[in-house]
C-alpha positions as CSV (number, residue, x, y, z in Angstrom):
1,X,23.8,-57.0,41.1
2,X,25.5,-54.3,38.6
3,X,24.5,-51.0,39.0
4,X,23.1,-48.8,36.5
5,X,25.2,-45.2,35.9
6,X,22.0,-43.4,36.5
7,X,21.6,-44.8,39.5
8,X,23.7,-42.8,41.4
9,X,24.7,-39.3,39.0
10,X,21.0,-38.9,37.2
11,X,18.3,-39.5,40.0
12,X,16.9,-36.8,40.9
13,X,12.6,-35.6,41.3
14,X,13.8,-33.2,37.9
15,X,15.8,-33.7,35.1
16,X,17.4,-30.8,34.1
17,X,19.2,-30.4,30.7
18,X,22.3,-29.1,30.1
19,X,24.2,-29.2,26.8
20,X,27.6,-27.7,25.5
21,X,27.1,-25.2,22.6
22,X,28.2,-22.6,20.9
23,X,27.2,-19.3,22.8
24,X,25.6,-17.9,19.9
25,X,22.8,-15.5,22.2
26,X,25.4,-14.9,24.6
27,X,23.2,-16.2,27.9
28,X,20.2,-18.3,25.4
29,X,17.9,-15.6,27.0
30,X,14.7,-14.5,24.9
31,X,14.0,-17.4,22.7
32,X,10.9,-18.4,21.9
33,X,10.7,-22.4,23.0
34,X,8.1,-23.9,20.5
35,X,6.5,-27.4,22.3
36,X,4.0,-29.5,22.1
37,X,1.3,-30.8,24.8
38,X,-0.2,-34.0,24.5
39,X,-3.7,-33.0,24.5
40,X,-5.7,-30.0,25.3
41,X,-5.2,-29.1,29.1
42,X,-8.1,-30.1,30.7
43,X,-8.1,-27.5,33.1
44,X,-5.7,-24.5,34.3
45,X,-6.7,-24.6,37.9
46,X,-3.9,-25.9,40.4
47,X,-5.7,-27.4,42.6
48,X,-7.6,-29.6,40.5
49,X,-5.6,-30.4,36.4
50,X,-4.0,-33.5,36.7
51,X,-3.1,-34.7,33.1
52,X,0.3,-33.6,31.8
53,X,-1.1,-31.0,29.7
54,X,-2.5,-28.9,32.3
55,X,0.3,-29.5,34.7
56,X,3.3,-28.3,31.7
57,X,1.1,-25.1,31.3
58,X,0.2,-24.6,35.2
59,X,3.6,-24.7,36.1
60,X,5.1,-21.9,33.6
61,X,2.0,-19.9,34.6
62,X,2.0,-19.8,38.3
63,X,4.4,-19.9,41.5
64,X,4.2,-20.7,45.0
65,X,5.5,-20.6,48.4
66,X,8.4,-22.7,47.9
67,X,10.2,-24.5,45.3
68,X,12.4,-27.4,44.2
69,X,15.5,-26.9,42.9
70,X,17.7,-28.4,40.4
71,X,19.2,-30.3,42.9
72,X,15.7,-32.0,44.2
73,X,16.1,-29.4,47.5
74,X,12.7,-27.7,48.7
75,X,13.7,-24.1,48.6
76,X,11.8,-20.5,49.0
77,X,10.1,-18.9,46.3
78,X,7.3,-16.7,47.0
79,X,8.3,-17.3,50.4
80,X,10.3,-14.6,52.1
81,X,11.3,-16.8,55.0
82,X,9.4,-19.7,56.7
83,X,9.5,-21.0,60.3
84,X,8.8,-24.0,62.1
85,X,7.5,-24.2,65.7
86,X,9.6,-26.5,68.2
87,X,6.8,-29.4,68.0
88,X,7.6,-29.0,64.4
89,X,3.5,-29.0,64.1
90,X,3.1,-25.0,63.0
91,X,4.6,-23.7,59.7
92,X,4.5,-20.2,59.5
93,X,5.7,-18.9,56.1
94,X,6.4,-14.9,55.3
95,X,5.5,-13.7,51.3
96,X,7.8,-11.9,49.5
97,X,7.0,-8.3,48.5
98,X,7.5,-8.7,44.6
99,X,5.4,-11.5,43.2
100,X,1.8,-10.1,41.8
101,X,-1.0,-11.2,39.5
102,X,-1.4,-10.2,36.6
103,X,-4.5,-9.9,34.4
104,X,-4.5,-8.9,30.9
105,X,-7.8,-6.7,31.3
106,X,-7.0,-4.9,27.7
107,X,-6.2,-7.8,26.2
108,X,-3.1,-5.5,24.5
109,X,-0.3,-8.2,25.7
110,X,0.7,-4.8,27.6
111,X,1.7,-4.9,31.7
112,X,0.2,-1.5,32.8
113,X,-0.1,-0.7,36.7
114,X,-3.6,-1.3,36.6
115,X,-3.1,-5.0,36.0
116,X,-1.2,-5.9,38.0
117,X,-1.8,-5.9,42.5
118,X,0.2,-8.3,44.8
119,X,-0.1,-11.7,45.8
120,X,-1.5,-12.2,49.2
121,X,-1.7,-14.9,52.4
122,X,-4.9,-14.8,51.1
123,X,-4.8,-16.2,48.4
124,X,-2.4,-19.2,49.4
125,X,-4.9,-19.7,52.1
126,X,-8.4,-19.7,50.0
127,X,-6.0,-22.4,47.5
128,X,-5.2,-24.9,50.1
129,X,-8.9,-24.7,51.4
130,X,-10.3,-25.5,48.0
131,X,-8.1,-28.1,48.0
132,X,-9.7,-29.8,51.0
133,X,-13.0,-29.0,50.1
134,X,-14.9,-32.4,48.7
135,X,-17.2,-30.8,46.4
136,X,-13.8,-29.6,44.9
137,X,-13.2,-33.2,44.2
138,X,-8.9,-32.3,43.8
139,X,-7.1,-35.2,43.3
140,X,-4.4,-34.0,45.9
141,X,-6.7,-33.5,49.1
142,X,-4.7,-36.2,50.9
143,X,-1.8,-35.0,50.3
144,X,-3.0,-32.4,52.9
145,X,-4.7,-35.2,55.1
146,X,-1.7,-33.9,57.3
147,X,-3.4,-30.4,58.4
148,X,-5.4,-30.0,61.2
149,X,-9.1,-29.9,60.6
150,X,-8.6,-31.7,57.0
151,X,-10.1,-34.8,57.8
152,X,-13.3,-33.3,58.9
153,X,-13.1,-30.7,55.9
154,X,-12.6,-33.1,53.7
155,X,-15.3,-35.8,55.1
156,X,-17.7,-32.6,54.8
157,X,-18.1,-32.5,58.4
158,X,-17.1,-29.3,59.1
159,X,-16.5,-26.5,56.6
160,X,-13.4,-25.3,55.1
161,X,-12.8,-22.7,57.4
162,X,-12.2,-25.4,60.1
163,X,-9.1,-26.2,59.2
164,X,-6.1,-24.7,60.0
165,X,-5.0,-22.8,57.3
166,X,-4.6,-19.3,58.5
167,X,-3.6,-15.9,56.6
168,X,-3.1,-13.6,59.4
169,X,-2.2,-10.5,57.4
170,X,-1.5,-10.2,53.5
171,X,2.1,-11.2,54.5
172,X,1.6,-13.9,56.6
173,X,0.4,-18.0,56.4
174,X,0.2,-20.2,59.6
175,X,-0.7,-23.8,58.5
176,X,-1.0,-26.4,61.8
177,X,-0.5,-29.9,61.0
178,X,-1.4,-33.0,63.4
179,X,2.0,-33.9,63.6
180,X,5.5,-33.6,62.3
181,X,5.6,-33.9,58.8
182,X,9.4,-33.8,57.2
183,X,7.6,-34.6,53.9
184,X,5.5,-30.9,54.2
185,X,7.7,-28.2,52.9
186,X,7.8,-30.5,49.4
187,X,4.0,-30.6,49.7
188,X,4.0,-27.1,49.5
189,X,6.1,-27.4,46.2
190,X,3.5,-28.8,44.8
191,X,1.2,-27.1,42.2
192,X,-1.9,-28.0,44.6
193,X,-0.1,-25.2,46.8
194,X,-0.2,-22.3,44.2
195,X,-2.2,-19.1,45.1
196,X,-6.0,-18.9,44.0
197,X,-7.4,-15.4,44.1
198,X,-10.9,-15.5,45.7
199,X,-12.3,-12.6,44.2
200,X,-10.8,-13.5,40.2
201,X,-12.0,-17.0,41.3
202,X,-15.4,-15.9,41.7
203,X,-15.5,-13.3,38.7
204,X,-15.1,-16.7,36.4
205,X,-18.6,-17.8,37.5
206,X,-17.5,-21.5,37.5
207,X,-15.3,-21.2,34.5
208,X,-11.8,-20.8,36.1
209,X,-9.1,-22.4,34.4
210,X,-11.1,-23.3,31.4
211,X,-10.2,-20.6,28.7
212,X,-7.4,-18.0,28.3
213,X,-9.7,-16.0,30.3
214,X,-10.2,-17.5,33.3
215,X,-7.1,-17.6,34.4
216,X,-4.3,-14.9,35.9
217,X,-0.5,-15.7,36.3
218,X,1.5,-15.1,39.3
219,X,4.4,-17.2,37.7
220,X,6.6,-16.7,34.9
221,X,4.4,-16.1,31.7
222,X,0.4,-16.0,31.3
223,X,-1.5,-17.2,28.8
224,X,-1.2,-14.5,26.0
225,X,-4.1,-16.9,23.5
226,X,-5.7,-20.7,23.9
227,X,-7.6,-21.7,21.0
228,X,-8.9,-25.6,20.9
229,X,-11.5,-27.3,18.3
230,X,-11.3,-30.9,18.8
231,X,-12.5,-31.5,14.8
232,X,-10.0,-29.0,13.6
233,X,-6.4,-28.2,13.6
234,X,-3.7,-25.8,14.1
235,X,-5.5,-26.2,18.0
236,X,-2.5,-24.0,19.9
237,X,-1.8,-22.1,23.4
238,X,0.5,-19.1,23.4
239,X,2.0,-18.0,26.5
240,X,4.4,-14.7,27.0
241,X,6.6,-13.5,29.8
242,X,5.1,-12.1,32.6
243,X,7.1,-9.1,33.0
244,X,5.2,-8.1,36.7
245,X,7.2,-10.6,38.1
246,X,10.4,-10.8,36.0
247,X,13.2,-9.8,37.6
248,X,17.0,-10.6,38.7
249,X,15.0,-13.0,41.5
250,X,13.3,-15.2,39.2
251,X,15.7,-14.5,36.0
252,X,12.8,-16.0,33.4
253,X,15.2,-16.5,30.4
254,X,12.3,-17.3,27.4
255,X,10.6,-14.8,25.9
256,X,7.6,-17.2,24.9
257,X,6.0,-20.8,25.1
258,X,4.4,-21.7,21.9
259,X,2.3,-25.0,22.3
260,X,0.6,-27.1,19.2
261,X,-1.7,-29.1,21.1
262,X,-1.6,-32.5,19.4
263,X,-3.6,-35.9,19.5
264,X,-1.1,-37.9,21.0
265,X,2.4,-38.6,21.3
266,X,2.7,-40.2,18.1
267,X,1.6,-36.7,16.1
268,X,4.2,-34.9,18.6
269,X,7.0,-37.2,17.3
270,X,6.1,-36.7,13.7
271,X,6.6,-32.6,14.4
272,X,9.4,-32.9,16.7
273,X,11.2,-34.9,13.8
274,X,9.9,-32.5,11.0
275,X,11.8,-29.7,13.4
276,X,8.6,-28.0,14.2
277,X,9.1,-28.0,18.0
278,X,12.0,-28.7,20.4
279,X,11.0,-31.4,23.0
280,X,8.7,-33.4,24.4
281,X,8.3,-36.2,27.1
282,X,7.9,-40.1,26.6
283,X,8.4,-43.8,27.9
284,X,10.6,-44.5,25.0
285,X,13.3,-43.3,24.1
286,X,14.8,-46.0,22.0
287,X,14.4,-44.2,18.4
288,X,16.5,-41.1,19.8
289,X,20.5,-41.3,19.4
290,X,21.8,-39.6,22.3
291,X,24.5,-38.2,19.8
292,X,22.3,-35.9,18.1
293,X,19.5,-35.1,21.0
294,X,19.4,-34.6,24.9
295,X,17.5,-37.6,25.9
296,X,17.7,-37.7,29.8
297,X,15.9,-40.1,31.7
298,X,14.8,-40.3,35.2
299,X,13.5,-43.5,37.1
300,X,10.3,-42.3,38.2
301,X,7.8,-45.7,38.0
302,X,8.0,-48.6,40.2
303,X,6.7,-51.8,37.7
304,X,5.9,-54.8,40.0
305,X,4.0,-58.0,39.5
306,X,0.7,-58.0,41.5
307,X,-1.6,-60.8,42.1
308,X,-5.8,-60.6,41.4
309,X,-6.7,-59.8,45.5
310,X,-10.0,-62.4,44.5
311,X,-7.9,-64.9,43.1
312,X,-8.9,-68.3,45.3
313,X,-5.1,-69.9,45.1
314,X,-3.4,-66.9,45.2
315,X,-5.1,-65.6,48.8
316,X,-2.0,-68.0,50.5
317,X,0.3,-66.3,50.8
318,X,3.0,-69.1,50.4
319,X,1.8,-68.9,46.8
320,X,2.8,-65.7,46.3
321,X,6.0,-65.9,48.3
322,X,6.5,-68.9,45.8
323,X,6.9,-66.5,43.0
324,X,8.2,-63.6,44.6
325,X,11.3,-65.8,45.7
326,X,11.6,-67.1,41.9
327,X,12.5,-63.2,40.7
328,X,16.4,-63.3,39.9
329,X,17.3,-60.1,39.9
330,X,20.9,-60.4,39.4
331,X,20.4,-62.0,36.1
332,X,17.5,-59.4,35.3
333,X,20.2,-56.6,36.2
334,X,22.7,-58.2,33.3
335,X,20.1,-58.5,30.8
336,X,18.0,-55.3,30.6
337,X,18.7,-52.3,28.9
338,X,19.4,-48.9,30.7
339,X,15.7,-47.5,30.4
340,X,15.2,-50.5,32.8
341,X,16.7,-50.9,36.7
342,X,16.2,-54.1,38.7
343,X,13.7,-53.2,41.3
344,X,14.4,-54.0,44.9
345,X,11.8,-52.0,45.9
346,X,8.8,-49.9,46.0
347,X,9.7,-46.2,45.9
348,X,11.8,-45.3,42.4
349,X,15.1,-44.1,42.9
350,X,13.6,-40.5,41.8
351,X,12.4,-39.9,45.2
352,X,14.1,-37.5,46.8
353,X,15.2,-37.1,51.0
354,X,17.0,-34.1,51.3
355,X,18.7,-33.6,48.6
356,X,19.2,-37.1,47.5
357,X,17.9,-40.5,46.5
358,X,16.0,-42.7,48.3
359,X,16.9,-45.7,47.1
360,X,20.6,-44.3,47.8
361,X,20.0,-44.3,51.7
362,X,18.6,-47.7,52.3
363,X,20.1,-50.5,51.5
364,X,20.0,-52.0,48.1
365,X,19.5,-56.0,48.9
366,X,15.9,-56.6,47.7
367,X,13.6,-57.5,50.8
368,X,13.0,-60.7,49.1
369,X,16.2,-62.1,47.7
370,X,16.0,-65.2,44.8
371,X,16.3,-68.6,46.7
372,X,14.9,-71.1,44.2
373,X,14.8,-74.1,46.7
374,X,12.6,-71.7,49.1
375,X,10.3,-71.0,46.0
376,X,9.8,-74.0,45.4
377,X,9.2,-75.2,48.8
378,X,6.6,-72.5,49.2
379,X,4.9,-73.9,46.0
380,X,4.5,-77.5,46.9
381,X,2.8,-76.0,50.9
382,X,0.4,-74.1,48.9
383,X,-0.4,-76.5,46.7
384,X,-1.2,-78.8,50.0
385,X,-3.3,-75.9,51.9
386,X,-5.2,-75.3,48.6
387,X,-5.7,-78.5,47.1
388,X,-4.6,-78.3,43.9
389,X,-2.7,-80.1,41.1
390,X,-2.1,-77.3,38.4
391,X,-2.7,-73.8,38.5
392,X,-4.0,-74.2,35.0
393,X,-3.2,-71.4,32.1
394,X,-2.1,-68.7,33.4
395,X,-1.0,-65.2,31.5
396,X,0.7,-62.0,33.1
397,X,-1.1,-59.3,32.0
398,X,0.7,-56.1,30.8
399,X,0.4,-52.5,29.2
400,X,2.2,-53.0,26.3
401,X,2.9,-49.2,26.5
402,X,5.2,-49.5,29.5
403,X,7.7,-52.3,29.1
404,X,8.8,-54.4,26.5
405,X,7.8,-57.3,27.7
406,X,10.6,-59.7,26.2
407,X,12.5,-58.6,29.4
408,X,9.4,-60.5,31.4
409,X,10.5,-64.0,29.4
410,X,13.0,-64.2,31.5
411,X,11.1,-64.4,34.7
412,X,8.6,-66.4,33.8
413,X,11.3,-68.8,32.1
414,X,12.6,-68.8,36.0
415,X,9.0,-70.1,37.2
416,X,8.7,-72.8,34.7
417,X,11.9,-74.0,35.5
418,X,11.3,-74.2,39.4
419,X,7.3,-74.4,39.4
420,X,7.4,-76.7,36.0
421,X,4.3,-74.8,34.2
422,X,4.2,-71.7,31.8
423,X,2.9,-68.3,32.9
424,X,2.0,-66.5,29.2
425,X,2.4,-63.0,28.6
426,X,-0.6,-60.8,27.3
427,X,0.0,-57.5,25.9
428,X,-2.8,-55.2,25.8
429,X,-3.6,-51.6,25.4
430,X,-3.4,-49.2,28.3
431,X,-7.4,-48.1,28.1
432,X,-7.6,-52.5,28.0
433,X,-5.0,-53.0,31.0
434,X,-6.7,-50.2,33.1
435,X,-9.8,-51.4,32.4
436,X,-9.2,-55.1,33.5
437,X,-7.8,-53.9,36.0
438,X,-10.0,-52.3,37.3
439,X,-12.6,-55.0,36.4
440,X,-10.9,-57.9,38.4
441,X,-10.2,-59.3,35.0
442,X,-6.9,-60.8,35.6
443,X,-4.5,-63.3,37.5
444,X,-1.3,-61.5,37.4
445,X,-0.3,-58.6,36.1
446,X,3.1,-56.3,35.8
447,X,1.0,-53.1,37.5
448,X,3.0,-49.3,37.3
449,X,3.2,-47.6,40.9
450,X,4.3,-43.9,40.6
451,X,3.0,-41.3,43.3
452,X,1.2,-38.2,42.2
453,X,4.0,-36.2,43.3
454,X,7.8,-36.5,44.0
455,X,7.2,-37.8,47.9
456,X,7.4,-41.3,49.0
457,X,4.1,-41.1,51.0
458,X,2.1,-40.4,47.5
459,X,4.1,-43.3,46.0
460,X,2.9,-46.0,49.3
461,X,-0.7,-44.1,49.0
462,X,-1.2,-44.9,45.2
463,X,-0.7,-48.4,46.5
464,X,-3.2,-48.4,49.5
465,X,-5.8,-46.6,47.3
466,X,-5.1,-49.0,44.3
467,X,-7.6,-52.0,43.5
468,X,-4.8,-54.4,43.7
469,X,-4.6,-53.6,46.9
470,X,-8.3,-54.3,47.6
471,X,-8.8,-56.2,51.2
472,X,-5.3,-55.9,52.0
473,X,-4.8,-52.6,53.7
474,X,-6.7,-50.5,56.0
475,X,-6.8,-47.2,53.7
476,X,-4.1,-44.7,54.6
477,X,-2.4,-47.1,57.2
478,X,0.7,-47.0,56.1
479,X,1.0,-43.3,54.9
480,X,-0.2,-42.3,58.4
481,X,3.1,-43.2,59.7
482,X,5.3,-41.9,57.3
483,X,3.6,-38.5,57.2
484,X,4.1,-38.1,61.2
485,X,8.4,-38.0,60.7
486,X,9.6,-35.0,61.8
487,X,13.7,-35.6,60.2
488,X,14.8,-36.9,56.9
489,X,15.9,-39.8,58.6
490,X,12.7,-40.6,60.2
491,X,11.5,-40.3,56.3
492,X,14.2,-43.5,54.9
493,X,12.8,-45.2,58.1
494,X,9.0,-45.4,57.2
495,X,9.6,-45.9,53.9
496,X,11.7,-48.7,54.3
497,X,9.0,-50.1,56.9
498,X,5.9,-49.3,54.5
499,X,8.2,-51.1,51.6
500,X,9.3,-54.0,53.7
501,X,5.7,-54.7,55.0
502,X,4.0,-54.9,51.3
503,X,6.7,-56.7,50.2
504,X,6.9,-59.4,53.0
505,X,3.3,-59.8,52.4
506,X,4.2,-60.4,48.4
507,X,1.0,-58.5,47.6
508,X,3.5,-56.4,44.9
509,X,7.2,-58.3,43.5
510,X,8.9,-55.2,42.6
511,X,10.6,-55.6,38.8
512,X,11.8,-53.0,37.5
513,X,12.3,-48.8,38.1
514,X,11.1,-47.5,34.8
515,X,12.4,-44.4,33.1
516,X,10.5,-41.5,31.6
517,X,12.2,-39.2,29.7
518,X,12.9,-35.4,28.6
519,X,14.2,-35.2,24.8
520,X,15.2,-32.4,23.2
521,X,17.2,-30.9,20.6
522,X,20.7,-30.0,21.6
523,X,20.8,-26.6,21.4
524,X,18.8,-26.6,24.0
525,X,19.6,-26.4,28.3
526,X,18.1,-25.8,31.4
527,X,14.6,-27.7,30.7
528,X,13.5,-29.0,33.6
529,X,11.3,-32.2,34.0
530,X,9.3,-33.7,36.4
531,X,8.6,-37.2,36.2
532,X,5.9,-37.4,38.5
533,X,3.3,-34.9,37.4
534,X,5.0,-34.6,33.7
535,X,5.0,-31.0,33.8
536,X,7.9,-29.6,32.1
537,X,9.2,-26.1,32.7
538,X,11.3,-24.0,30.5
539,X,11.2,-20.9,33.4
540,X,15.3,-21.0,32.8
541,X,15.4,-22.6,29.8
542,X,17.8,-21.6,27.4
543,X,18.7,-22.0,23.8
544,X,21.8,-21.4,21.7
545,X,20.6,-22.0,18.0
C-alpha cells in the first residue's frame, strides 16, 4: 500500500502554517487578521458552544490550565506546574500568577486596574462542575466520566459538589480520577476546561456567552463588539488584544480579529476570493492552487461503510465480513487523490500519543485485509443461514458534502465482481444523510467518525454513542478501558483493541481518513487549526503583507 507524504510529516491534532516571505513587519506582529466564521456563534460559553463558530471565537478569547503545542504535546499554560500522585489517580495543578479577567466595565476598549482581578482555582473548579452538571446539558460531560463523583453528578444523583474537583486555595486545583488516565492532561486542553467565574457567571442572569456582554476573557483578546441580525448584513464580531494578559509569556502577535459572520461556506469563499478576509476552513480544497495559497490539510475524519443495525440480512455477521473482506485497499491507495488516505482503521492519523501519530505506532496492515475468495465464501454462508437468493437493490448512502463519491465506484465495482450484483450510490445532502440516518432509512452507508476532541477515546465514543451502533455495544464499554491507561503505551494498546474489536465485528469497514483543511493567503504564518473542534487560532499568527 503507498503511503501518502502527509502521512508521516503533516499529522498532527493542529495544523500550523508557516510560509516564507518577505519580512516586511519585521516579526508580522500587530496585524489586524480579518476572517470569517461560518455562522453566528451560537454561544461563547466553554463548556457548552460546540459549532465551529463558537469554538474559533472561544479559543482566541480564553485560556486554560494547559495547552497543546505546535507539536501536538500537552503543555502548561495557566498552569504554573502540575503534579501527579504515584497511583497516577490525583492531579494537582498550581496557577500561574499573571493570567486575569478582564471586563470592559467602561466600554472605552481601555484596560484600567479596575478591570482587571486574577484568575483563580476557583474558577477552573466551578467550570469543570458545570460541565458535569446535567441540567448544563455540555456536550463534553463524558469526557470527564473519568473524575471521581462524575457519574453520580452527572446521572443527577448527587450534586456537583460531589465530585472531586477541588480548589483548595486561589492557587491550587486537585482533581481525583477513578483511575489512571494518560488521556487527562489533553482533556484538560480542552476548551470544556477553561475558567468560568461564578460570580460574572451569575451577574449574566442566564445570558452568559450570548452577547458581547456576557462574556469576560482570560485569553488572548476579548470581544471588543458582536452585532448579529439574521435578516440583515454586514452581521460582524470584533475582538482586540487583551493587553492584561499580554506579555513575553504568551507573546499574542495580532493586534485584532475582525470576523464577517457569513451564511455559509459558500459566501466565505466568494470574500475570501474578492480579498476581503485571509482564511478560512473547509472539506475541499480542490479549487485552491497550493502555489498561490497555504492550503494545509490534516486527516482528522475516519469515513467507513456501516451497515443499517435493523437490517434482517445484514444482522449475520458473515454478511458483513463478506463485504468488509471485498475492500481492496491497495488499489484504493493508487487511485485516490491526496485529500483521501486508505483507511486501515478507526482513529485518523491526526490523533496524537505523545507527541506523535497514532496511526504511526500501530501497525499499518488493515485488521481486515482484502481476500476475495474469503469474501466470497462468507457470501454464499450467509446467503445459506438467511435464506436468500438476492439481496435485491441496494444503494450506499452518502453525504455528498464529504467525499466525492467516484472514489466509492471502485469498491462497489469490487463487490459486483465477487458478489455478482450492483450496490448504487446515492448522494444526498448532509441535513438528508443525518436525517436518514438517524431515521433507520438506509442499508448501507459511507458514515464520518471524528471525536469531539483530538483523543482517541472521544473518536471510539462517537462510535458507541452513534445510532449505527445501535444494539451493538454496551454504551461506554469500550472507552471505559481506554480511559483507565496510565502510559502512552497503554494508550496505542486500547486503541488498537477498541479498533480491532469493531472492526472484527465489521459493524464499521474503515475507507478512507479524510482531510480538512486551513487555507490561507501566503503572507500569512503561524495559524493554527484544529481539525477536531474547527476552532482556528491566530494567538501567534503572523503576517508579512
Amino acid at each position: 500500500m503507498k503511503k501518502k507524504a502527509f502521512l508521516l510529516s503533516l499529522v498532527m491534532c493542529a495544523a500550523v502554517f508557516s510560509s516564507c516571505g518577505n519580512n516586511d513587519k519585521e516579526d508580522g506582529s500587530g496585524h489586524m487578521f480579518d476572517v470569517a466564521l461560518n455562522g453566528n456563534p451560537e454561544s461563547l460559553d466553554p463548556q457548552f458552544a460546540y459549532d465551529s463558530a463558537s469554538n474559533t471565537v472561544i479559543k482566541n478569547l480564553y485560556s486554560g490550565l494547559m495547552r497543546v503545542d505546535e507539536s501536538g504535546n500537552v503543555v502548561c499554560c495557566n498552569a504554573e506546574k502540575y503534579k501527579v500522585s504515584a497511583n497516577g489517580m490525583v492531579y494537582t495543578f498550581t496557577l500561574r500568577d499573571d493570567n486575569f479577567w478582564f471586563f470592559d466595565v467602561n466600554d472605552d476598549d481601555v484596560i484600567t486596574e479596575d478591570e482587571y482581578f486574577p484568575v483563580t482555582a476557583y474558577d477552573y473548579a466551578f467550570a469543570l462542575k458545570r460541565v458535569l452538571d446535567p441540567r448544563m446539558k455540555s456536550p463534553y460531560r463524558e469526557e470527564f466520566s473519568c473524575i471521581v463523583g462524575a457519574f453520580e453528578v452527572m446521572n443527577g444523583i448527587e450534586s456537583t459538589d460531589f465530585a472531586e474537583i477541588h480548589a483548595e486555595d486561589e492557587k491550587t486545583l486537585k482533581i481525583v480520577l477513578n483511575a489512571p488516565n494518560a488521556e487527562f492532561l489533553r482533556i484538560m486542553a480542552t476548551a470544556a476546561a477553561y475558567p468560568c467565574n461564578e460570580e460574572f457567571f451569575n451577574s449574566t442572569k442566564g445570558r452568559y456567552g450570548l452577547d458581547d456582554r456576557s462574556v469576560m476573557s482570560n485569553g488572548a483578546f476579548f470581544v471588543r463588539q458582536w452585532f448579529y441580525d439574521p435578516y440583515g448584513s454586514n452581521n460582524i464580531l470584533y475582538m482586540k488584544r487583551n493587553d492584561a494578559n499580554w506579555s513575553e509569556t504568551y507573546d499574542i502577535m495580532p493586534s485584532f480579529l475582525s470576523f464577517t459572520i457569513e451564511n455559509d461556506e459558500e459566501a466565505i469563499r466568494q470574500v475570501f476570493k474578492e480579498g476581503d478576509v485571509e482564511c478560512f476552513t473547509t472539506l475541499n480544497s480542490s479549487s485552491y492552487n497550493t502555489s498561490k495559497y497555504l492550503v494545509q490539510g490534516i486527516p482528522a475524519t475516519t469515513l467507513g461503510i456501516v451497515f443499517n443495525p435493523e437490517n434482517e440480512y445484514f444482522s449475520d455477521i458473515n454478511l458483513r465480513k463478506a463485504f468488509a473482506l471485498s475492500i481492496d485497499r491497495e488499489t484504493l491507495s493508487e487511485k485516490i487523490d491526496d485529500d483521501l488516505l486508505a483507511a486501515s482503521g478507526i482513529i485518523p492519523p491526526a490523533v496524537m500519543v505523545h507527541g506523535r501519530s497514532y496511526r504511526e505506532l500501530v501497525s499499518d496492515k488493515p485488521f481486515c485485509n482484502y481476500d476475495s475468495k474469503q469474501a466470497a465464501e462468507s457470501y454464499e454462508t450467509a446467503k445459506s443461514n438467511k435464506n436468500f437468493s438476492s439481496l435485491g437493490e441496494i444503494k450506499m448512502l452518502v453525504n455528498a458534502e464529504t467525499v466525492d463519491s467516484s472514489y466509492l465506484h471502485i469498491v462497489t465495482q469490487k463487490w459486483q465482481e465477487i458478489f455478482g450484483f450492483h450496490v448504487g450510490i446515492e448522494d444526498v445532502s448532509a441535513e438528508e444523510f443525518n436525517s436518514r440516518i438517524e431515521n433507520g432509512d438506509y442499508t448501507i452507508a459511507l458514515y464520518a467518525l471524528k471525536g469531539k476532541i483530538a483523543a482517541g477515546s472521544s473518536v471510539i465514543r462517537e462510535f458507541e454513542n452513534s445510532t449505527v451502533c445501535k444494539g451493538y455495544l454496551s454504551e461506554g464499554s469500550l472507552t471505559e478501558a481506554i480511559i483507565s491507561c496510565e502510559t502512552a503505551d497503554g494508550l496505542v494498546e486500547k486503541y488498537s483493541e477498541a479498533e480491532q474489536y469493531i472492526i472484527q465485528s465489521y459493524r464499521f469497514i474503515p475507507l478512507f481518513y479524510k482531510n480538512s483543511y486551513l487555507i490561507a493567503d501566503s503572507e500569512n504564518e503561524d495559524i493554527i487549526y484544529d481539525p477536531f473542534t474547527e476552532a482556528v487560532d491566530y494567538r501567534i499568527a503572523q503576517n508579512y503583507s
